[in-house]
C-alpha positions in Angstrom: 2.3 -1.8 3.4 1.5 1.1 0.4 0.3 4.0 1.1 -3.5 4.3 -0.6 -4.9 6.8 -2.7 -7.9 5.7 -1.8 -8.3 4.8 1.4 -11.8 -2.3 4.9 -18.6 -5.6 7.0 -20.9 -7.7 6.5 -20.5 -10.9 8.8 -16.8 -13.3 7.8 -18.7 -15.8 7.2 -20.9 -13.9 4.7 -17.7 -12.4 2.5 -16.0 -15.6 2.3 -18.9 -17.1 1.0 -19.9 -14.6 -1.3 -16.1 -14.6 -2.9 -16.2 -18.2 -3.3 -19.7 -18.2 -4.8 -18.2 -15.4 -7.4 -15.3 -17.4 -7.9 -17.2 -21.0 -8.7 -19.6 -19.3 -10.9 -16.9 -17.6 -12.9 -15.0 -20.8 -13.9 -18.4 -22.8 -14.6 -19.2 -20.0 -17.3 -15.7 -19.3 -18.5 -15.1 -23.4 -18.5 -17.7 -23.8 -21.9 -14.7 -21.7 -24.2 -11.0 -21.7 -24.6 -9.0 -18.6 -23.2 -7.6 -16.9 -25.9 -5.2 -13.7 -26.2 -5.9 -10.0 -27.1 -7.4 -7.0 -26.7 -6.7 -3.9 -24.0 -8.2 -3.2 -20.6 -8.3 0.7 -20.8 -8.8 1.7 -16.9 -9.4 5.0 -14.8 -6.3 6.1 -12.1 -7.1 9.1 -10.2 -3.7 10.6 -10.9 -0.2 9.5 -12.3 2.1 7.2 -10.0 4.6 8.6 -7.6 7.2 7.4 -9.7 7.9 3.6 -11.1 11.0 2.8 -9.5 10.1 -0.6 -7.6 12.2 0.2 -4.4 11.7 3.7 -3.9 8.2 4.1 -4.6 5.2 3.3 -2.0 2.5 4.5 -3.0 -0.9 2.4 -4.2 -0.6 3.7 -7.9 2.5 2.8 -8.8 2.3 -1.0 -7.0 -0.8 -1.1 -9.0 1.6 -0.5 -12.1 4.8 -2.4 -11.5 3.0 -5.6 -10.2 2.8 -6.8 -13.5 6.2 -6.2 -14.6 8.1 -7.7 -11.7 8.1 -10.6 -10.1 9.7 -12.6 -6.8 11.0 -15.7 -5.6 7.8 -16.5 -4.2 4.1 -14.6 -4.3 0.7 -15.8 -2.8 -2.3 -18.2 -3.6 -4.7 -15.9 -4.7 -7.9 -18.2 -2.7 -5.8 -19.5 0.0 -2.9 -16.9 0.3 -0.6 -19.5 1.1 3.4 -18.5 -0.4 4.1 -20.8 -3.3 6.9 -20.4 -6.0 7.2 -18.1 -8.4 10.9 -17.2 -9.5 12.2 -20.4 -7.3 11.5 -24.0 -7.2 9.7 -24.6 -4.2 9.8 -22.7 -0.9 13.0 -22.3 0.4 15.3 -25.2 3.4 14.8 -23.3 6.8 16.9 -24.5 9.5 16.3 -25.4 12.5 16.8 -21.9 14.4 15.2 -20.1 11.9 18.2 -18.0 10.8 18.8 -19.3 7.6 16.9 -19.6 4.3 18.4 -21.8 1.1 16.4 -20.8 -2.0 17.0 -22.5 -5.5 16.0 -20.6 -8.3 14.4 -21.5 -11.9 16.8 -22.2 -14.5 14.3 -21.0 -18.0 13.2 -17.0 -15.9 14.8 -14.4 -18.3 14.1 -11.0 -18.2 12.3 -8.3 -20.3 15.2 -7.7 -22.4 16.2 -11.4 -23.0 19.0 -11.4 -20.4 18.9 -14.6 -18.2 17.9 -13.8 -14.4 20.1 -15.4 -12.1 21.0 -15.4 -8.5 23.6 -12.3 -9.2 19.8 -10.7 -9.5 18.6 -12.1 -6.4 21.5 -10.7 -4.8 21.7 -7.3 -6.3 18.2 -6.9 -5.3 18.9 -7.7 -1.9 21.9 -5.8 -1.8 20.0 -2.2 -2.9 17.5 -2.9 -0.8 19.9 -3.0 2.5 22.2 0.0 1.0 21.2 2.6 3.7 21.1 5.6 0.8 18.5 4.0 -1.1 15.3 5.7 -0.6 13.4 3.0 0.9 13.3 3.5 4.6 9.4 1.1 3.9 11.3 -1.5 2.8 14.3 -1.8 4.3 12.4 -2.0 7.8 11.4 -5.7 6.5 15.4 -6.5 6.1 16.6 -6.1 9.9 17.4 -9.2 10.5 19.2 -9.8 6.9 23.2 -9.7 7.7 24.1 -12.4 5.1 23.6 -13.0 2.0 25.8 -15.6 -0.6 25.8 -17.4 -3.7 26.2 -21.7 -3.6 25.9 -21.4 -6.9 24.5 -19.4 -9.6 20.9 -20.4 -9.0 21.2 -20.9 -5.1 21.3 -18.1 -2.4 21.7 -18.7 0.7 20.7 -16.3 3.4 21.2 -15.8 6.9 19.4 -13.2 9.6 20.4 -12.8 13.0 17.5 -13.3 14.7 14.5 -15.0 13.9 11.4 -12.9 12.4 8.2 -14.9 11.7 7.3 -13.1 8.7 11.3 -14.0 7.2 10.2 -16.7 4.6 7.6 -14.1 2.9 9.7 -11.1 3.6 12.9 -13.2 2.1 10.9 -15.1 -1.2 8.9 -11.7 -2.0 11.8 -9.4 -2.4 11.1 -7.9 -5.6 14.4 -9.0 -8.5 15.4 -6.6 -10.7 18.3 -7.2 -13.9 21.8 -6.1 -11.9 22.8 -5.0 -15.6 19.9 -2.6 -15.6 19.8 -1.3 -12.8 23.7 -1.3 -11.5 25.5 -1.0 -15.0 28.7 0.2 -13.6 28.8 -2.3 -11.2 29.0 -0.2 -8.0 27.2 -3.2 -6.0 29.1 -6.4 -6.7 31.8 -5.5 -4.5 30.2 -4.9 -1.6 28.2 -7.6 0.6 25.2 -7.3 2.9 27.3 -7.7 5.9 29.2 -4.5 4.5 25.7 -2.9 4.0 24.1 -4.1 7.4 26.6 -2.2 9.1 26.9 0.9 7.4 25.1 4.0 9.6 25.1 7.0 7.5 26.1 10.2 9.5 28.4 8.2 11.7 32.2 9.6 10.8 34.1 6.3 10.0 31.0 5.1 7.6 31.2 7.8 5.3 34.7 8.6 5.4 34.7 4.3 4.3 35.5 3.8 0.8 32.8 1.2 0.7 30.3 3.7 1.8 31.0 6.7 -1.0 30.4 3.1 -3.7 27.3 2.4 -2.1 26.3 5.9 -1.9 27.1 6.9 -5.6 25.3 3.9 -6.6 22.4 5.0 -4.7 22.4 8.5 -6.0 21.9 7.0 -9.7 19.1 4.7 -9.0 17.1 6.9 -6.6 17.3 9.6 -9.5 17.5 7.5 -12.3 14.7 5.1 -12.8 11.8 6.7 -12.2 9.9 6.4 -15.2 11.7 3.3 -16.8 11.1 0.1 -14.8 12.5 -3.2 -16.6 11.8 -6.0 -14.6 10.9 -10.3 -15.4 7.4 -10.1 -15.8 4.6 -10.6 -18.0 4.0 -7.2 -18.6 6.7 -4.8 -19.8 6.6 -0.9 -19.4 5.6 0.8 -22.9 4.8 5.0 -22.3 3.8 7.4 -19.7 2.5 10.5 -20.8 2.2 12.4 -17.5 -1.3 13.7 -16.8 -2.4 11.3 -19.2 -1.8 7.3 -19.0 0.5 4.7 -18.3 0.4 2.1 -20.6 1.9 -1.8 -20.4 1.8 -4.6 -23.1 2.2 -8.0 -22.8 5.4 -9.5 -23.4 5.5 -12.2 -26.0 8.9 -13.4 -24.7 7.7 -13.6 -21.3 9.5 -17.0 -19.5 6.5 -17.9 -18.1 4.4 -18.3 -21.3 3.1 -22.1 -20.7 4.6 -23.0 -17.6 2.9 -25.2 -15.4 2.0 -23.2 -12.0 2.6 -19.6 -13.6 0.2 -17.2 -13.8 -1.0 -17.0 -17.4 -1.9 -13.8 -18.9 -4.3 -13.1 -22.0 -4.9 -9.4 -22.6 -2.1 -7.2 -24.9 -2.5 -4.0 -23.2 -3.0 -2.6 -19.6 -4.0 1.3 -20.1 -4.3 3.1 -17.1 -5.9 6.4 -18.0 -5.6 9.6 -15.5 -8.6 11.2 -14.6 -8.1 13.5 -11.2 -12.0 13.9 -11.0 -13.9 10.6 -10.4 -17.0 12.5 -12.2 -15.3 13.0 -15.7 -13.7 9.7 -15.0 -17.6 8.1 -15.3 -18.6 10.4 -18.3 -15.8 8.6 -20.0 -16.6 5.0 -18.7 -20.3 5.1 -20.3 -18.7 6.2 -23.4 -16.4 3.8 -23.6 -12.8 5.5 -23.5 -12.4 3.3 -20.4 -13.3 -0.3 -19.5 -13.3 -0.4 -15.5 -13.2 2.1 -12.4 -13.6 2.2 -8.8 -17.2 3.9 -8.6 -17.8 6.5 -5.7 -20.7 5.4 -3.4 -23.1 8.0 -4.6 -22.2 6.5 -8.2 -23.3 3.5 -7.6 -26.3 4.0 -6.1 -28.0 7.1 -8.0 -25.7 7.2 -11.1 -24.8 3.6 -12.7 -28.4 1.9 -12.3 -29.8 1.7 -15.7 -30.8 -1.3 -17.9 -28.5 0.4 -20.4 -25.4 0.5 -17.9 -26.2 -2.5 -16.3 -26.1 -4.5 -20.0 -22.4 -2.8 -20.9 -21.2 -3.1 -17.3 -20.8 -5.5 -14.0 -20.3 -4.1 -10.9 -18.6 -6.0 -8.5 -18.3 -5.2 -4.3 -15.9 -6.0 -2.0 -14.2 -5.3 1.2 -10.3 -4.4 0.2 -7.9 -4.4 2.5 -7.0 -0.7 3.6 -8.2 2.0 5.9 -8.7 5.7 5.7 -7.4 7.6 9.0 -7.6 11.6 9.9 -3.6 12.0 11.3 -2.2 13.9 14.0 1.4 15.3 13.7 2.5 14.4 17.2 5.2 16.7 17.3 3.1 19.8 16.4 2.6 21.7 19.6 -1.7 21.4 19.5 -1.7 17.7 19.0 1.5 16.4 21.8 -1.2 15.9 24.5 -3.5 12.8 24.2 -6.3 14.3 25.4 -6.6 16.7 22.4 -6.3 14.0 20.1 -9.1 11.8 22.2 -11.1 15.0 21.6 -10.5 15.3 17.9 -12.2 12.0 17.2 -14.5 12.7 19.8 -15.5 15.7 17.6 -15.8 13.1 14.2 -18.7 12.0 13.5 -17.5 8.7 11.9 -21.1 6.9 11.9 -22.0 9.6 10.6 -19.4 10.0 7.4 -20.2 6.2 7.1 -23.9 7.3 6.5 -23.7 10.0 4.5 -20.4 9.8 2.6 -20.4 6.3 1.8 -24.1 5.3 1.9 -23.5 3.0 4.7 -21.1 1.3 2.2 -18.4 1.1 4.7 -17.9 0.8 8.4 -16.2 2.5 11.3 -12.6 1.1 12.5 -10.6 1.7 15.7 -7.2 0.4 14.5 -4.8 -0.4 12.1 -5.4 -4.3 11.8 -7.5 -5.6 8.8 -11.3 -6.2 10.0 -11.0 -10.0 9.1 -7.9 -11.0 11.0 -7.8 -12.6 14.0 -5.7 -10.1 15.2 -8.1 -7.5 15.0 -9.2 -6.6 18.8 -13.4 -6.1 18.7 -13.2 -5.6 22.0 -12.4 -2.1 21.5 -15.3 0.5 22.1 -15.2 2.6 19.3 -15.2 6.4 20.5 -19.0 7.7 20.1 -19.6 11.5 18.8 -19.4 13.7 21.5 -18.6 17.1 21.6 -19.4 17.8 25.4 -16.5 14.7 26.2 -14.4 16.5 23.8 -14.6 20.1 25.5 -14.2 18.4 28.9 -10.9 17.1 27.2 -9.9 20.2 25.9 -10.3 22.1 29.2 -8.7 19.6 31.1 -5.7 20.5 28.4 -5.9 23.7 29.3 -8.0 25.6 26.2 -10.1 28.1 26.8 -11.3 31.0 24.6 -10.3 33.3 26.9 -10.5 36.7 24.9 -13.8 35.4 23.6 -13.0 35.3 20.0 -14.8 32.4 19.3 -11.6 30.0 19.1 -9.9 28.3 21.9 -6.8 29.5 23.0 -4.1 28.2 25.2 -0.4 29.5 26.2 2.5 27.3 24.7 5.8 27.9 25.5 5.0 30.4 26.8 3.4 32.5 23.7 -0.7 32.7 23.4 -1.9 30.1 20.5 -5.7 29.8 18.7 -6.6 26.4 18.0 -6.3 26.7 14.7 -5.1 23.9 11.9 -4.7 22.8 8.7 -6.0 19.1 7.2 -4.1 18.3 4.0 -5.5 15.5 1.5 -4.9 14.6 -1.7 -6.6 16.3 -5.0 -9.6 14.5 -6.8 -10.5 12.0 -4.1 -14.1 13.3 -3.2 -14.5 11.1 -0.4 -11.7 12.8 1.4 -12.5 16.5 0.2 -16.1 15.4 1.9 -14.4 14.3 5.5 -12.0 17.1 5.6 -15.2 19.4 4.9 -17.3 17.8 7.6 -14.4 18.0 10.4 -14.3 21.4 9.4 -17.6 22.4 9.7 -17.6 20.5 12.9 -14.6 22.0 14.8 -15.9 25.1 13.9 -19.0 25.1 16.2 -16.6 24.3 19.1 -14.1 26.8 19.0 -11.7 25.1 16.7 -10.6 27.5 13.1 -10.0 24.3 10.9 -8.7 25.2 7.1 -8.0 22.7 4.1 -6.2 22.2 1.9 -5.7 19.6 -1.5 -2.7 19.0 -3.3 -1.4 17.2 -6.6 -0.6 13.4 -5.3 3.2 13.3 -5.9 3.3 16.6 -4.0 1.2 15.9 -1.3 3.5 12.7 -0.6 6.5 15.0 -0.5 4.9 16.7 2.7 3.8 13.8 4.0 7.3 12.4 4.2 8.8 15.6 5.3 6.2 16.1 8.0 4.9 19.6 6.7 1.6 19.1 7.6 -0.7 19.4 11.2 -3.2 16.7 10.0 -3.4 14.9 7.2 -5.9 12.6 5.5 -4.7 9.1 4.2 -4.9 5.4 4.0 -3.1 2.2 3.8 -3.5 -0.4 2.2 -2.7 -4.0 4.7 -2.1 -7.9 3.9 -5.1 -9.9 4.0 -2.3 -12.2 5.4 -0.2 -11.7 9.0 -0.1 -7.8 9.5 3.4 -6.4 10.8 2.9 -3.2 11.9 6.8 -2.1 12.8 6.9 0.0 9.7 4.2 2.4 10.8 4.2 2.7 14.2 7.6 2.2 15.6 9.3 4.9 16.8 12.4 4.0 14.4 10.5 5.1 11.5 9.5 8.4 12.6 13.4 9.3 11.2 14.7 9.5 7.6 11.5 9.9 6.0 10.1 6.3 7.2 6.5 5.9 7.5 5.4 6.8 10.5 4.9 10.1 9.0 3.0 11.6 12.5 6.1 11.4 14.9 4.3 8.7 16.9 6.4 7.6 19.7 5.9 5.0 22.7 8.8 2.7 24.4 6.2 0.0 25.4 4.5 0.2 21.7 8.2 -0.5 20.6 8.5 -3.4 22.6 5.5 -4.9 21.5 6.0 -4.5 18.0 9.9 -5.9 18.4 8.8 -9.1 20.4 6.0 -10.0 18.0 8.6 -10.0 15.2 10.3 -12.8 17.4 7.4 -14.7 18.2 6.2 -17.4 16.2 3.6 -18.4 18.2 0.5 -17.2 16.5 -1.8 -17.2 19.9 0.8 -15.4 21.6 1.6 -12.6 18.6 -2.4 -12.0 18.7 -2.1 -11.5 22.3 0.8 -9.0 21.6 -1.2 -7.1 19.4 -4.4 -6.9 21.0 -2.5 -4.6 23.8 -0.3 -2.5 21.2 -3.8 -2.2 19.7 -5.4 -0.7 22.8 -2.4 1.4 23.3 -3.5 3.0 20.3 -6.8 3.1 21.1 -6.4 5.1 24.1 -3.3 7.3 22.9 -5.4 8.3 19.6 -1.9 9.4 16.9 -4.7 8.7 14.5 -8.3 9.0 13.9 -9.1 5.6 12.8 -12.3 6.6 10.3 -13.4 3.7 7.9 -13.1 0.8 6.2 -15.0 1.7 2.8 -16.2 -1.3 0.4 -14.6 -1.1 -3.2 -17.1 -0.8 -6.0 -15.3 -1.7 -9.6 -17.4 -0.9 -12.6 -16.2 -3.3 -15.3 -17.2 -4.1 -19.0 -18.9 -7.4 -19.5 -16.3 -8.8 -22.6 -14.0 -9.0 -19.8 -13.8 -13.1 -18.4 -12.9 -14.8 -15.5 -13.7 -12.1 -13.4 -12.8 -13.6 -10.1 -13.2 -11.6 -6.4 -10.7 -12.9 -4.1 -9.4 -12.1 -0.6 -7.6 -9.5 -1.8 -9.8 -8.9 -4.6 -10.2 -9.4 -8.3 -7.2 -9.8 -10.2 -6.8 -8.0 -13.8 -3.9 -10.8 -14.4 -6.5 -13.2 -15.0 -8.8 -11.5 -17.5 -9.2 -12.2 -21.1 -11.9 -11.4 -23.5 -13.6 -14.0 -26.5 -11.9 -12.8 -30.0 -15.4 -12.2 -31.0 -16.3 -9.3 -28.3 -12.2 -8.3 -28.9 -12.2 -4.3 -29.0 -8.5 -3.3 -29.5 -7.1 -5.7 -32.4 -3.8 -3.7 -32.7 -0.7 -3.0 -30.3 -0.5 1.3 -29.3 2.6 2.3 -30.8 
């Protein structure tokens, strides 16, 4: 699960269709010629990644980056979503008890640099991701189970978990390799197992005074700080240049392994340019004048700004639903948001059909949890909280706030000092969506006695207080599979430590539960039953304002091909443009 910069309804039935329809009409056209190599695809980013280092970083822009440059044992189906092989043969032997997983790797993968990937890789991999130093609490949630990991041979790894997690096969087959050389030149790792890792707790005396633990934390130190801008990886794109503030740029590799290979993903077009524009309306400016090929259009774009004959002859739009969510958060442990009922009354103060109107020109619709709209999972039974500001004074008062020196803002006494209802929403810079819903709960909490400020930040530092909870209320989103959702990392309380993700402090033992016995259950009735009640536990307790699901609008130049909208959505991999409608005939140097 990534955190989204930006950032999920029509009928199931309807989107399916319409994907499908999209997809068959592609191929027909793009059937008549050959696909042939070349040319760029110069696209708009709202603001530079996080950083590029594959385990550490969790944040939309950078997955949207190192995607194409590394690759896993197995990935999805893009129309079905089903696992199939990438890096390994087929789908790994799983026994009986569902505790051990036997994967046998390709013999011809090779990484970037021409060094053969082998199951030393695989290992190393698995190995960084289980060192507890390793910044990537997101990750490492996913790995539990993991307490063994070995070498048959050097293309067969055998792994073993402790106790059966449903999700182990694409958890297991998706871990993303990267070159031990590269990444672990001195070696620090290949001395040390999993086991050794599983058990290491840092803080706890006799781990760190270990001398396995000071190896696994020096090699940690290095490659938290020191691959943040290089990533090397097997894929078919390999990292060129970032110029911060300015573009990240990819070419494809000529030596990529894959080139040819029956059930690999081909790729067509020499360059991947993501340009940075931090204001979606200078972003556009640049689109109709060609300095960029694609970008995500803002509702109000779309509908009063890109409708022309002469934009609609350069550019196709296409619509979809992706798979994320944009939520108002609570810091639980602040002292105004601890009791439930304030947070019931925050949403009850948010308009959301509202924002869903206005903001996103019904483009969008209002959600009431954290489980993708089109999975079964999802509970519709919930009744979405309405607008209601008399309901959400009743609340307060029951809470206890009352303006009582008739100052205009509601006041209450905590621990045992007087305190003003008064906040801060943080969100990130340039996302105009976001500026407009912290605005609007603003305005809003304003006319009830509530002194609401806001505040935007650069992306990379908004993150930071994210993760170090310096915030009362944030605005944010998260990107979800289209596949089984596991919600652990989010919302257990585990991961309200060591920077994990659940960045608002949420914490409830029977949420915990829940989340821990769907893990075990592989019963897919009995895991929807599961999450239908962690799902109205939510509901009722309110950590977050669920706000929207908001439908993605990608503004694309017609030379690209085999434009293709999937359940996920359209995939750039695929693209390639006709060498007479070619642009960019040279490699960016």
């Amino acid at each position: 699960m990534r955190m989204g910069r930006v950032a999920k309804r029509p009928q199931r039935r309807w989107w399916i269709a319409g994907w499908l329809c999209v997809c068959l009409s592609t191929l027909a056209v793009d059937a008549v010629e050959p696909l042939v190599t070349g040319d760029w695809l110069v696209s708009h980013i709202l603001s530079d990644p996080e950083q590029l280092n594959p385990l550490t970083s969790n944040d939309s822009g950078a997955a949207g980056v190192l995607r194409y440059i590394f690759e896993s044992l197995l990935d999805r189906h893009p129309h079905t979503l089903e696992l199939r092989p990438s890096l390994a043969t087929a789908r790994p032997q799983i026994s009986a008890d569902h505790l051990t997983y036997t994967f046998t790797l390709r013999q011809d993968a090779h990484f970037q640099d021409g060094k053969p990937l082998t199951g030393q890789d695989v290992l190393f991999s698995i190995k960084a991701l289980k060192n507890p130093w390793v910044n990537a609490p997101f990750l490492r949630v996913y790995y539990q189970s993991l307490v063994q990991a070995e070498l048959v041979d050097d293309f067969t790894l055998r792994l073993v978990a402790k106790e059966p997690y449903f999700k182990n096969e694409s958890v297991l087959g998706e871990v993303t390799v990267l070159p031990r050389h590269y990444y672990d030149p001195e070696g620090l790792m290949q001395t040390l197992s999993v086991t050794d890792l599983d058990a290491m707790r840092p803080g706890d005396a006799a781990t760190e005074a270990s001398p396995q633990a000071k190896q696994a934390r020096q090699f940690a130190e290095q490659f938290n700080a020191n691959f943040a801008r290089n990533p090397l990886g097997s894929g078919p794109y390999k990292f060129h240049s970032w110029k911060t503030g300015q573009e990240v740029v990819l070419q494809r590799d000529p030596r990529y392994w894959g080139i040819g290979k029956a059930g690999i993903d081909q790729t067509y077009l020499d360059q991947r340019t993501m340009r940075v524009f931090n204001n979606t309306d200078a972003a556009l400016v640049a689109l109709k004048a060609g300095e960029i090929d694609s970008m995500a259009l803002q509702p109000i774009q779309h509908l009063k700004q890109t409708s022309g004959a002469r934009f609609e002859k350069q550019f196709a739009k296409h619509l979809f639903f992706s798979p994320s969510y944009i939520y108002l958060g609570w810091n639980n442990t602040h002292p105004l948001f601890r009791d439930r009922r304030v947070r019931q009354a925050m949403t009850y103060l948010t308009n959301r059909q509202q924002m869903v109107k206005t903001l996103l020109f019904e483009l969008g619709e209002v959600v009431n949890g954290p489980i993708y709209l089109f999975r079964p999972e999802y509970d519709k039974s919930l009744e979405s909280y309405p607008y209601d500001p008399q309901k959400a004074l009743q609340l307060l008062s029951e809470a206890g706030w009352h303006d009582t020196d008739g100052d205009g803002i509601l006041d209450k006494i905590i621990d045992g000092q007087k305190t003003p209802f008064r906040f801060e929403i943080k969100f990130n810079s340039g996302n105009e969506i976001r500026k407009s819903v912290a605005l609007t709960v603003q305005d809003e909490m304003k006319k009830h006695g509530i002194d609401v400020s806001v505040r935007q930040l650069d992306w990379t530092i908004y993150l930071d207080e994210v993760r170090n909870r310096k915030f009362d209320a944030i605005i944010l989103g998260w990107g979800m599979p289209a596949t089984e959702p596991d919600e652990y990392q989010v919302w257990h309380s585990s991961q309200a430590e060591n920077k994990g993700s659940n960045h608002i402090g949420y914490k409830n033992a029977r949420v915990d539960a829940l989340l821990e016995e769907y893990r075990r259950t592989f019963d897919a009735d009995k895991r929807t039953a599961l999450y239908r009640e962690f799902q109205q536990i939510l509901h009722a307790e309110q950590p977050y304002t669920f706000l929207f699901i908001q439908k993605s609008i990608l503004a694309l130049e017609r030379r690209m091909h085999n434009v293709t909208l999937y359940p996920q959505g359209p995939r750039a991999l695929e693209w390639w443009v006709p060498k007479a409608q070619q642009r960019y005939h040279e490699i960016s140097q």
